[in-house]
Backbone bond lengths (Angstrom), bond angles and torsions (degrees), N, CA, C in turn:
res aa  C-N    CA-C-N  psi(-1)  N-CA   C-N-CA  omega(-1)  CA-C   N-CA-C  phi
1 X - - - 1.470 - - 1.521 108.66 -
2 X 1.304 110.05 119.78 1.789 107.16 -178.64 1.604 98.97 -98.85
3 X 1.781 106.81 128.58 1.315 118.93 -165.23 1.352 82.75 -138.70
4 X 1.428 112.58 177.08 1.642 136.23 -178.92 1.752 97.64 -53.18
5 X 1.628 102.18 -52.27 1.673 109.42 -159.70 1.599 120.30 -62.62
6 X 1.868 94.65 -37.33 1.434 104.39 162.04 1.469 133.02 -93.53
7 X 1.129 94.45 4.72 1.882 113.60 145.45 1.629 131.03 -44.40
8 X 1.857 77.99 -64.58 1.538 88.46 -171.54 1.546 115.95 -100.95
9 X 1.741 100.27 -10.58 1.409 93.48 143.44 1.569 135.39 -65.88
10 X 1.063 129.23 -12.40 1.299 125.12 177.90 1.780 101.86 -91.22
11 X 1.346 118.47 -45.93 1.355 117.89 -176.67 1.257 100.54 -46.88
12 X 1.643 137.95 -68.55 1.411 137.72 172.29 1.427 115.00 -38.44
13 X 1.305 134.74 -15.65 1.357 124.32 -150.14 1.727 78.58 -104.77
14 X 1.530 113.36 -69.30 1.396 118.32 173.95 1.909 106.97 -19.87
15 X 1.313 90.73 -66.32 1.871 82.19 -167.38 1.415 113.89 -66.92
16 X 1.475 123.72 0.70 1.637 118.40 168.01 1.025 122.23 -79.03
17 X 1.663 106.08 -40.92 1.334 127.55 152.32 1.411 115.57 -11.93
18 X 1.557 104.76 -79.94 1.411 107.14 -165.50 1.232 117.65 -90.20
19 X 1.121 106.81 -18.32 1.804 107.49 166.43 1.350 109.77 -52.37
20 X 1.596 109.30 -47.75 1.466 102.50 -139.19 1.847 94.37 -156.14
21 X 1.725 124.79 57.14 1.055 118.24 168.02 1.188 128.23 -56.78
22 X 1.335 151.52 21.73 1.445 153.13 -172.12 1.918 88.99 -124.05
23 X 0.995 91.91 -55.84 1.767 89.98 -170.40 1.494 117.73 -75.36
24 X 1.564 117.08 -27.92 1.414 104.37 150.80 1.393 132.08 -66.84
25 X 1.018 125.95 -30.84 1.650 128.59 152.49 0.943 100.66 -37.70
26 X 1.113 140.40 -82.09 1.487 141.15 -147.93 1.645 104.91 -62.48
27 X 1.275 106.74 -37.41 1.763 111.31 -175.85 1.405 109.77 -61.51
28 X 2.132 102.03 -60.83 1.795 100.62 170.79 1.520 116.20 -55.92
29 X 1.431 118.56 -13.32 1.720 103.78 -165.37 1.418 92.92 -77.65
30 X 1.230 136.00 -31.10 1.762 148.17 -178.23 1.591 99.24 -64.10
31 X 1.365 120.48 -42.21 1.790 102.60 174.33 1.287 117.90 -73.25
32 X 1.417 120.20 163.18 1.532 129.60 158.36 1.717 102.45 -49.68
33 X 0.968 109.50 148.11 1.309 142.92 -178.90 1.308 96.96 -28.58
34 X 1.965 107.17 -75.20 1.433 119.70 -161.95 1.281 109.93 -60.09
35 X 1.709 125.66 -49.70 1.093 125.56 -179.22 1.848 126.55 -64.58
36 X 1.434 120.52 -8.89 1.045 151.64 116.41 1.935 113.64 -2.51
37 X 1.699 81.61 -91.76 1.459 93.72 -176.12 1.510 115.42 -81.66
38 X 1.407 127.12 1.82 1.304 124.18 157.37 1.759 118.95 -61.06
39 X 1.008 103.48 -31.33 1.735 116.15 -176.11 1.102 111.32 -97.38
40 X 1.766 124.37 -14.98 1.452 108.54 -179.35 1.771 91.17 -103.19
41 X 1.211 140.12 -65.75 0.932 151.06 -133.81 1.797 103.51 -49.97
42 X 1.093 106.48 -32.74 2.012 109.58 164.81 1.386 128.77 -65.19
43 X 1.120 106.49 -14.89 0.710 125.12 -137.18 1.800 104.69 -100.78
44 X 1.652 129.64 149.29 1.572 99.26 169.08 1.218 153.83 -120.86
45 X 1.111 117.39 161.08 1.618 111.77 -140.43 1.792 135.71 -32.83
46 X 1.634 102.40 -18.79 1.035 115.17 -171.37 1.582 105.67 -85.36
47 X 1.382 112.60 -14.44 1.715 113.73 171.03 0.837 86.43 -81.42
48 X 1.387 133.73 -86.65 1.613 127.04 -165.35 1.196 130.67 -36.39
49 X 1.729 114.53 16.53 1.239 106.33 -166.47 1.655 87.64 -118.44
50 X 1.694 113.37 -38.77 0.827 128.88 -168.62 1.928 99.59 -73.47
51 X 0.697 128.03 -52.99 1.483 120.03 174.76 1.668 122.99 -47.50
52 X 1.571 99.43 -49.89 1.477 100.78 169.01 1.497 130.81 -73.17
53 X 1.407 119.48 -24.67 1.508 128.96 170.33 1.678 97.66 -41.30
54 X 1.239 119.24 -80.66 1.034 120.07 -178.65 1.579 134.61 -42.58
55 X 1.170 121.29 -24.90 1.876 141.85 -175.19 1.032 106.92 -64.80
56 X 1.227 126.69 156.75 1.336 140.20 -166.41 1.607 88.77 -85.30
57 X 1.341 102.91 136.89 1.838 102.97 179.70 1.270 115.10 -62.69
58 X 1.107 145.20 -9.39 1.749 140.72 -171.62 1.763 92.79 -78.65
59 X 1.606 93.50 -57.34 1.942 97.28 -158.85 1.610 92.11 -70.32
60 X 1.261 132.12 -19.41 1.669 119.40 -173.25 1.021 110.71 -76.06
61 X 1.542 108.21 -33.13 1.704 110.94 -174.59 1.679 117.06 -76.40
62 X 1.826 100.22 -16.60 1.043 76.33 -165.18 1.804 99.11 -102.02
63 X 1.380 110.69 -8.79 1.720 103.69 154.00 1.720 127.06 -51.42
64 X 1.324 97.17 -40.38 1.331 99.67 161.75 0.853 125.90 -51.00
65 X 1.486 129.04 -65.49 1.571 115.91 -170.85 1.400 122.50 -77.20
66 X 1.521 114.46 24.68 1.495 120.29 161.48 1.253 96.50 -102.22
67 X 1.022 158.81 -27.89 1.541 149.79 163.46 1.530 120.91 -34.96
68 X 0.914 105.85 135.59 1.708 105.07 166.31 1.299 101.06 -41.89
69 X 1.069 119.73 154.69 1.329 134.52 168.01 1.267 126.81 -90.15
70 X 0.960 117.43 14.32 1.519 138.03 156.66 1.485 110.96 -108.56
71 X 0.719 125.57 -52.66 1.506 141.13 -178.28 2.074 90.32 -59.75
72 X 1.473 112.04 -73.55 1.169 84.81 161.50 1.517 155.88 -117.12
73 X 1.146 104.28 51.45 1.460 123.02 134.73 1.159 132.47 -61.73
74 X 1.464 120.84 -25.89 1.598 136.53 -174.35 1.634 111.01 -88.48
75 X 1.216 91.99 -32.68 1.666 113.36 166.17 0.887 113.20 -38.45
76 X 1.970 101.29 -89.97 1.292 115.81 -158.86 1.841 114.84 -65.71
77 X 1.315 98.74 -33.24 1.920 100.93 172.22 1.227 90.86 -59.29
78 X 1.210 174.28 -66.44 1.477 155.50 -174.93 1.799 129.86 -72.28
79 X 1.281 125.02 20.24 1.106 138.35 144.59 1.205 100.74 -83.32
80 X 1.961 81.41 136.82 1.658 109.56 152.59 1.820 118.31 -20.70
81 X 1.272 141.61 139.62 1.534 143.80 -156.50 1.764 84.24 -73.27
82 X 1.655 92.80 -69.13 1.664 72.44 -162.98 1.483 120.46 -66.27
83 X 1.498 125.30 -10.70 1.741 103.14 173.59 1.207 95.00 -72.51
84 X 1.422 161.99 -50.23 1.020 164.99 -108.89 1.710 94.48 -110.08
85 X 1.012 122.06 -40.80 1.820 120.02 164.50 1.580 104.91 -61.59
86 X 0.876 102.22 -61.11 1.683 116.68 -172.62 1.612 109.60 -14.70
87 X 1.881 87.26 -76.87 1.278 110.84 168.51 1.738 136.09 -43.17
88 X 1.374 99.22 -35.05 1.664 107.98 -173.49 2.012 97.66 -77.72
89 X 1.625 110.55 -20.15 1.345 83.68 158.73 1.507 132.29 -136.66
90 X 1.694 94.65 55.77 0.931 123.10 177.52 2.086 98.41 -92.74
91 X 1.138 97.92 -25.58 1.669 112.59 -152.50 1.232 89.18 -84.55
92 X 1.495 132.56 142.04 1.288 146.25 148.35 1.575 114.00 -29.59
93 X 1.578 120.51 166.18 1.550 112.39 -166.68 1.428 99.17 -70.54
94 X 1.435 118.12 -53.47 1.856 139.69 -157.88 1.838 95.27 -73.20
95 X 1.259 116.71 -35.81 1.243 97.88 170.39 1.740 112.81 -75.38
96 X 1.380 113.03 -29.51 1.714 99.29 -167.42 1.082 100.01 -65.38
97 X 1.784 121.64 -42.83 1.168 121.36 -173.42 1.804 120.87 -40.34
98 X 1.758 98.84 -37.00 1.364 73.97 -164.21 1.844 102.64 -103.51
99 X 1.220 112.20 -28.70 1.720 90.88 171.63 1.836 102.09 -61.76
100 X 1.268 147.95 -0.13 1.346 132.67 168.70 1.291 109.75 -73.54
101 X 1.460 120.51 -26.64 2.024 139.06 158.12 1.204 122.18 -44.35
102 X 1.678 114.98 -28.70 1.525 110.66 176.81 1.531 111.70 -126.29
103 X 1.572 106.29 6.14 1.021 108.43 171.29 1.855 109.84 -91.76
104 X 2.142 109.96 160.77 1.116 89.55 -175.11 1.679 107.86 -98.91
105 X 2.066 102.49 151.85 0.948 105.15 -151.44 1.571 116.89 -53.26
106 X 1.292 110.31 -38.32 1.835 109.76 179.91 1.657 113.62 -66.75
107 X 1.644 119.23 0.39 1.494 111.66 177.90 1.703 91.62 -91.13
108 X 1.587 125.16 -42.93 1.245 126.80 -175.90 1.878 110.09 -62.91
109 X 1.308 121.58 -20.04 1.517 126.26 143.02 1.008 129.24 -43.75
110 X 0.970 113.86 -58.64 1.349 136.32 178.80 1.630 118.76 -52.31
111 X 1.088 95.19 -28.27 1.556 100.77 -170.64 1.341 90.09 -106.78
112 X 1.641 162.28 -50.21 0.698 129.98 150.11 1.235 154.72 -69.74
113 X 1.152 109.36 31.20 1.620 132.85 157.28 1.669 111.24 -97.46
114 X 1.416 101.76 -28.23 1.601 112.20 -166.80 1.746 90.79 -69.00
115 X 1.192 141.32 -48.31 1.384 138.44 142.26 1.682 125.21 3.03
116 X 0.836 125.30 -43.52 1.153 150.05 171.84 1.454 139.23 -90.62
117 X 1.094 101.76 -17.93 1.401 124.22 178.41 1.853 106.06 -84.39
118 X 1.482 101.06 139.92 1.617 88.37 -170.26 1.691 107.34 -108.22
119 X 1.256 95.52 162.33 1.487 111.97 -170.00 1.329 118.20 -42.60
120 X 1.865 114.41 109.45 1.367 93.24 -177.48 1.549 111.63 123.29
121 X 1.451 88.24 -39.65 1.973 98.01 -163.04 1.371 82.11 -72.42
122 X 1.655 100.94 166.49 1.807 111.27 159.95 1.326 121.53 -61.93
123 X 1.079 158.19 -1.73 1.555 160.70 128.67 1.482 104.20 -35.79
124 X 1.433 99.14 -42.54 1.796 95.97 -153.24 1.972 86.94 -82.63
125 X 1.379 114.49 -33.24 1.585 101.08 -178.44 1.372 112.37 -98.83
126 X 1.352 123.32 -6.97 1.798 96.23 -178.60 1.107 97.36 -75.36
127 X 1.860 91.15 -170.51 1.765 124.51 -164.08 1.214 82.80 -120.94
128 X 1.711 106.98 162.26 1.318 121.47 156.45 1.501 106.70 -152.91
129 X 1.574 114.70 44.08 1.775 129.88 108.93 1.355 125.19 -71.08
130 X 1.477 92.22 93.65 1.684 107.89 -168.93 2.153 106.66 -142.30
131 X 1.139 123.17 146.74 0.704 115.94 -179.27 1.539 121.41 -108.91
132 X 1.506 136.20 96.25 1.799 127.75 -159.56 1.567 96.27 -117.97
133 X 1.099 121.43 146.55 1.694 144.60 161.54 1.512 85.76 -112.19
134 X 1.919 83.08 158.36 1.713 101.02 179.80 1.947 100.88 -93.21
135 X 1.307 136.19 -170.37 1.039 103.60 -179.43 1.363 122.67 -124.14
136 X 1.946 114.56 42.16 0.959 116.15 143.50 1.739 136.93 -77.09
137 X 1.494 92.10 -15.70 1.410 113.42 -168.17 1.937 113.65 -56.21
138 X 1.651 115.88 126.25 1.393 97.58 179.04 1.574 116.22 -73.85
139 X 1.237 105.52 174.83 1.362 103.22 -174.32 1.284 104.76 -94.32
140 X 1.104 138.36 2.81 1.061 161.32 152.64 1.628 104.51 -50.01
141 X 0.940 138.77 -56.00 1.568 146.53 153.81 1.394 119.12 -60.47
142 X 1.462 124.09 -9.05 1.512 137.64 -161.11 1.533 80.48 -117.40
143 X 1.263 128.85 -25.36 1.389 97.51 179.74 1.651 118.24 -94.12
144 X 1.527 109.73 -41.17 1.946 127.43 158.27 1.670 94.97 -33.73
145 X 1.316 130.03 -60.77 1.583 109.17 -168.48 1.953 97.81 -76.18
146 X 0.918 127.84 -58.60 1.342 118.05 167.45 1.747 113.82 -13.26
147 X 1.440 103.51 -80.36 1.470 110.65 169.16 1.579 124.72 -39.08
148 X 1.115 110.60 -15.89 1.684 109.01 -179.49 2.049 113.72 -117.23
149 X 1.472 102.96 24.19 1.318 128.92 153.16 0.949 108.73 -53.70
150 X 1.765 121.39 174.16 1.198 121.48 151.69 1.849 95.94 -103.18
151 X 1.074 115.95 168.55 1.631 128.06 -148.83 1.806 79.09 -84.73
152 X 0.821 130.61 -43.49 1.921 131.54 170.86 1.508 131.49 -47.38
153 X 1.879 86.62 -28.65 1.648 103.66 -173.40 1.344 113.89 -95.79
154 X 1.812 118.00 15.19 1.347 113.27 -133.54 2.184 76.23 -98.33
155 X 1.664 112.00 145.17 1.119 96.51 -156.58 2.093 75.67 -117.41
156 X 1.834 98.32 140.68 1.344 111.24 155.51 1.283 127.06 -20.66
157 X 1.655 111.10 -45.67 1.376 119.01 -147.34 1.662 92.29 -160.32
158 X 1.761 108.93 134.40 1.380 128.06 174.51 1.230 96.03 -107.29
159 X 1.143 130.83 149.15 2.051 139.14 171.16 1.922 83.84 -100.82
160 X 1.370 54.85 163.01 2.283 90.24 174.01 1.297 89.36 -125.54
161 X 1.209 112.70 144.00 1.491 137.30 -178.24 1.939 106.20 -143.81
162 X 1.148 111.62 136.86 1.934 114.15 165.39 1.579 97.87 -69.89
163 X 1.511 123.80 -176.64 1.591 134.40 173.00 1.323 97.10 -70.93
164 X 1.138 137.73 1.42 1.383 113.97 175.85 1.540 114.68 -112.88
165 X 1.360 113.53 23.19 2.051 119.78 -158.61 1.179 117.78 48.79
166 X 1.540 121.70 33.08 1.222 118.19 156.94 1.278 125.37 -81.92
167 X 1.589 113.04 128.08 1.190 101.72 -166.98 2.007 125.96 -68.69
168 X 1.576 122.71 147.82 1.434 105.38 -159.40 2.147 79.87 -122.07
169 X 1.057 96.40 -40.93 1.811 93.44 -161.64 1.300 92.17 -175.08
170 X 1.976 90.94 -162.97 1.633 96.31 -166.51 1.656 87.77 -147.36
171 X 1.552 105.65 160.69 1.756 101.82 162.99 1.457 105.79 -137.81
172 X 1.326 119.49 119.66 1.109 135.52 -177.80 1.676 109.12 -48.43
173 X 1.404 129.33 129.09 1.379 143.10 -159.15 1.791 88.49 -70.40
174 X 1.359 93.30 -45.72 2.155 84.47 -169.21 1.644 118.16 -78.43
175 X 1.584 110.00 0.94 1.254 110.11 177.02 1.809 105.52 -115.14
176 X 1.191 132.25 16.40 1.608 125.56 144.48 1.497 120.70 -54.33
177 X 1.164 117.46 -30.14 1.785 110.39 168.56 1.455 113.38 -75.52
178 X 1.179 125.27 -4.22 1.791 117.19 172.66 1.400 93.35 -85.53
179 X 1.521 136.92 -44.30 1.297 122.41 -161.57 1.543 120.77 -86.83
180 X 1.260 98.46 165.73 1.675 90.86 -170.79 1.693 110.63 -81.32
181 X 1.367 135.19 149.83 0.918 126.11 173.73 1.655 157.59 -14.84
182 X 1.783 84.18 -60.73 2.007 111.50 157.52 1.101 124.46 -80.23
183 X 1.499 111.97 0.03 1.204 106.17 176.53 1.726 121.94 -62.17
184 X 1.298 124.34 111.11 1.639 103.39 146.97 1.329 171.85 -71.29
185 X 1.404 116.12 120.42 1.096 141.70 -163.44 1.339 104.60 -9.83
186 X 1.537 125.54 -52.75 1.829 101.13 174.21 1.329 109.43 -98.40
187 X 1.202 121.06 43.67 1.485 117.41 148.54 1.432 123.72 -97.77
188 X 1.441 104.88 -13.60 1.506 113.48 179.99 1.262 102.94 -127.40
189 X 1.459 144.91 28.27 1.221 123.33 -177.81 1.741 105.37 -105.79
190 X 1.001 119.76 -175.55 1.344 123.33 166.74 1.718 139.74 -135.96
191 X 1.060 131.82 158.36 1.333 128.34 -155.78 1.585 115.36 -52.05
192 X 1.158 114.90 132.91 1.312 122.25 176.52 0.950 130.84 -76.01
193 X 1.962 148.64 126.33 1.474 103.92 162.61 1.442 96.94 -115.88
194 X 1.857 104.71 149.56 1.027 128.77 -151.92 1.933 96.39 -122.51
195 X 1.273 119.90 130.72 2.045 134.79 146.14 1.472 112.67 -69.87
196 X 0.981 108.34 172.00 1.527 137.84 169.19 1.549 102.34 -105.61
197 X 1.781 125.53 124.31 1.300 106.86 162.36 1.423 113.64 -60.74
198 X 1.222 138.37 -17.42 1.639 133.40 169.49 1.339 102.85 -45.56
199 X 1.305 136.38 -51.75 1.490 136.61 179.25 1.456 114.22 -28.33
200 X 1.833 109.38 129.60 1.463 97.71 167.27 1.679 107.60 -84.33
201 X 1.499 107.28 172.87 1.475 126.96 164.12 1.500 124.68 -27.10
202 X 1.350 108.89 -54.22 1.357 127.63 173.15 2.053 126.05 -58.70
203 X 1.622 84.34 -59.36 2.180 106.80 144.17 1.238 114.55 -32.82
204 X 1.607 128.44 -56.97 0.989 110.90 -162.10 1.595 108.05 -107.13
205 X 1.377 126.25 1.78 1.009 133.06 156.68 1.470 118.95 -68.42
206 X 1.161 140.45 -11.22 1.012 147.97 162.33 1.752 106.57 -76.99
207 X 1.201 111.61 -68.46 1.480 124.72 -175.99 1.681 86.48 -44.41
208 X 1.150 136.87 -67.86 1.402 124.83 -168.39 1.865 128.13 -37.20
209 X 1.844 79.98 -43.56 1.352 96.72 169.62 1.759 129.84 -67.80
210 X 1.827 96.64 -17.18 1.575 86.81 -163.23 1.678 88.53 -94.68
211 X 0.899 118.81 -39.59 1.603 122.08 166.93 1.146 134.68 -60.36
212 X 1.507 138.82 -14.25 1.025 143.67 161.92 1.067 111.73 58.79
213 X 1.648 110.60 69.19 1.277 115.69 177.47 1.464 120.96 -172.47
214 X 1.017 121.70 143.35 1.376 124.82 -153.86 1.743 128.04 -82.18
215 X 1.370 91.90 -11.13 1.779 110.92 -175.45 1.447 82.40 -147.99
216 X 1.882 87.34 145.69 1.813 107.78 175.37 1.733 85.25 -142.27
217 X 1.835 86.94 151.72 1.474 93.32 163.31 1.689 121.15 -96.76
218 X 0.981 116.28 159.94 1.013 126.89 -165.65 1.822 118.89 -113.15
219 X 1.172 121.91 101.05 1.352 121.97 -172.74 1.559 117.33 -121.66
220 X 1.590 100.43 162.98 1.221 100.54 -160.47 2.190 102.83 -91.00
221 X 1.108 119.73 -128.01 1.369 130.49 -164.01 1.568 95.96 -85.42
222 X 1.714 105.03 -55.43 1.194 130.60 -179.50 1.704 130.58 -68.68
223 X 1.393 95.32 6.21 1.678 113.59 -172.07 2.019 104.03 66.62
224 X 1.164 126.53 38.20 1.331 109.61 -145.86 2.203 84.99 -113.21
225 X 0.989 116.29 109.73 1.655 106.22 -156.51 2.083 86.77 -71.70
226 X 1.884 85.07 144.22 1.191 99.54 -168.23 1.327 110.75 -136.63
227 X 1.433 116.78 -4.95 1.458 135.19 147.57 1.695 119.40 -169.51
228 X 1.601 103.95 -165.92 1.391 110.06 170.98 1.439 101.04 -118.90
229 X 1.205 117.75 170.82 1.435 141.87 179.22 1.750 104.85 -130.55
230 X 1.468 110.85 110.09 1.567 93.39 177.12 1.698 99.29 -93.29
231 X 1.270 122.41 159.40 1.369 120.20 172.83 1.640 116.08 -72.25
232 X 1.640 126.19 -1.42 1.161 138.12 141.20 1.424 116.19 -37.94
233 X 1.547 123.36 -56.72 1.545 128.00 -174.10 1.345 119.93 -70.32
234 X 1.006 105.31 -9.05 1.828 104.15 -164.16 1.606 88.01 -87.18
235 X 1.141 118.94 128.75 2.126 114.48 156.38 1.298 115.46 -68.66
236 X 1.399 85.63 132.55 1.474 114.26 168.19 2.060 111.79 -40.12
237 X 0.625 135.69 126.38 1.921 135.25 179.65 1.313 100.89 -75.90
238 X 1.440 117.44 129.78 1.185 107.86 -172.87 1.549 99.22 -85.67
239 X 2.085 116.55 161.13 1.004 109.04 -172.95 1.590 134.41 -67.96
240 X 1.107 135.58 175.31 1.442 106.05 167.13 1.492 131.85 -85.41
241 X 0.995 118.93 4.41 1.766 131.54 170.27 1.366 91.70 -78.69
242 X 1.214 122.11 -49.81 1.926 109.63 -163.27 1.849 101.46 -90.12
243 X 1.245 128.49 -9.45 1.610 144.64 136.27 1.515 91.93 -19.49
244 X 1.453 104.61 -104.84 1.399 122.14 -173.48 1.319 138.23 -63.24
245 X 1.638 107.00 0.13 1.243 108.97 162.85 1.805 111.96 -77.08
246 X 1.350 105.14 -39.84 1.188 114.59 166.10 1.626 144.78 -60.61
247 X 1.155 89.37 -7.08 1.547 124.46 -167.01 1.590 87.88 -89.06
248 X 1.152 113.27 -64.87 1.602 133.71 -174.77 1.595 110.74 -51.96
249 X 1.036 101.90 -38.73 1.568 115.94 -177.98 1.762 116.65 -60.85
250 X 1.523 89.73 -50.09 1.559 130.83 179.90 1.840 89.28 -49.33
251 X 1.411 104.66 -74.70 1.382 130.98 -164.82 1.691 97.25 -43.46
């Protein structure tokens, strides 16, 4: 029932959201389920994505599967890879089965491969909230889906991909106003450099370094792009004085 109270309960819930996604998790993981999904379910998808990334996988999964199933399907394809594994076997068999039905089949790969991937490696930290056109597409259409972002989601960098998600290049988000409208996307894009999620942390901290650049794509065996890596995700190495202080401690 939408009333004044659950009005302005959702307006408050939204701004905790974005203030403070780690600590609203933690607040909804403390309600019952329903009362939970009374405050998210209005709510749009990109909060709800941001609240659950963070949640302990039992209580996310199980907000999820009160969602429409469209609604969350849209979700979970936009969680972080590994919460987004977490969750799929967190879910009963008959439920995975069927959000894995409207999900697409190489993201439902993805997640079970993401299983496998070890702690740390680039699999285990990219995203795959990413935005790719194939590279007939004008940019002219690359900019209308751009425009229907939220102004937060707006990403540095779009990939070029062939019809099959192979990766082709990339076109920088701040250089679509030099080109002309019809132009297509791989006529103006530029070279990519792309990891292996097999890569550890350290691997691809280097690659960041030799490229000078802040986002890499991420491909599979087949060159087929299967996420991004921002240079945000990778951890910092801790130094080696605080190594061996710890070592000592250990000792």
């Amino acid at each position: 029932m939408n009333t004044p109270m659950h009005a302005l309960a959702g307006a408050i819930t939204e701004k905790f959201i974005e203030a403070a996604p780690e600590a609203a998790a933690r607040a909804l993981s403390a309600m019952a389920t329903h009362e939970a999904i009374l405050l998210l379910s209005p709510l749009k998808a990109q909060l709800v994505v941001s609240c659950l990334d963070p949640m302990a996988p039992a209580k996310a999964a199980a907000i999820l599967r009160r969602l429409p199933l469209r609604q969350a399907s849209y979700v979970l394809a936009r969680l972080s890879v590994p919460q987004a594994a977490r969750l799929m076997q967190e879910f009963s068999g008959p439920y995975r089965e069927r959000i894995s039905g409207v999900l697409e089949p190489a993201f439902v790969k993805l997640l079970a491969d993401a299983s496998a991937y070890a702690p740390g490696s680039v699999g285990a930290l990219m995203r795959t909230d990413f935005v790719a056109v194939r590279t007939e597409t004008k940019l002219s259409q690359l900019v209308e889906r751009l425009k229907n972002l939220p102004r937060k989601k707006l990403p540095s960098v779009c990939w070029v991909t062939d019809k099959d998600g192979v990766l082709k290049g990339l076109i920088r988000s701040a250089e679509l106003a030099f080109y002309a409208p019809q132009s297509a996307a791989g006529s103006v894009m530029s070279e990519a450099e792309f990891i292996s999620p097999a890569q550890t942390a350290d691997s691809a901290r280097k690659s960041f370094e030799s490229a000078g650049t802040d986002m890499l794509a991420v491909v599979n065996e087949k060159n087929v792009l299967v996420g991004v890596l921002p240079l945000s995700a990778v951890p910092v190495p801790m130094p080696e004085e605080k190594k061996s202080f710890w070592r000592k401690l250990a000792d």
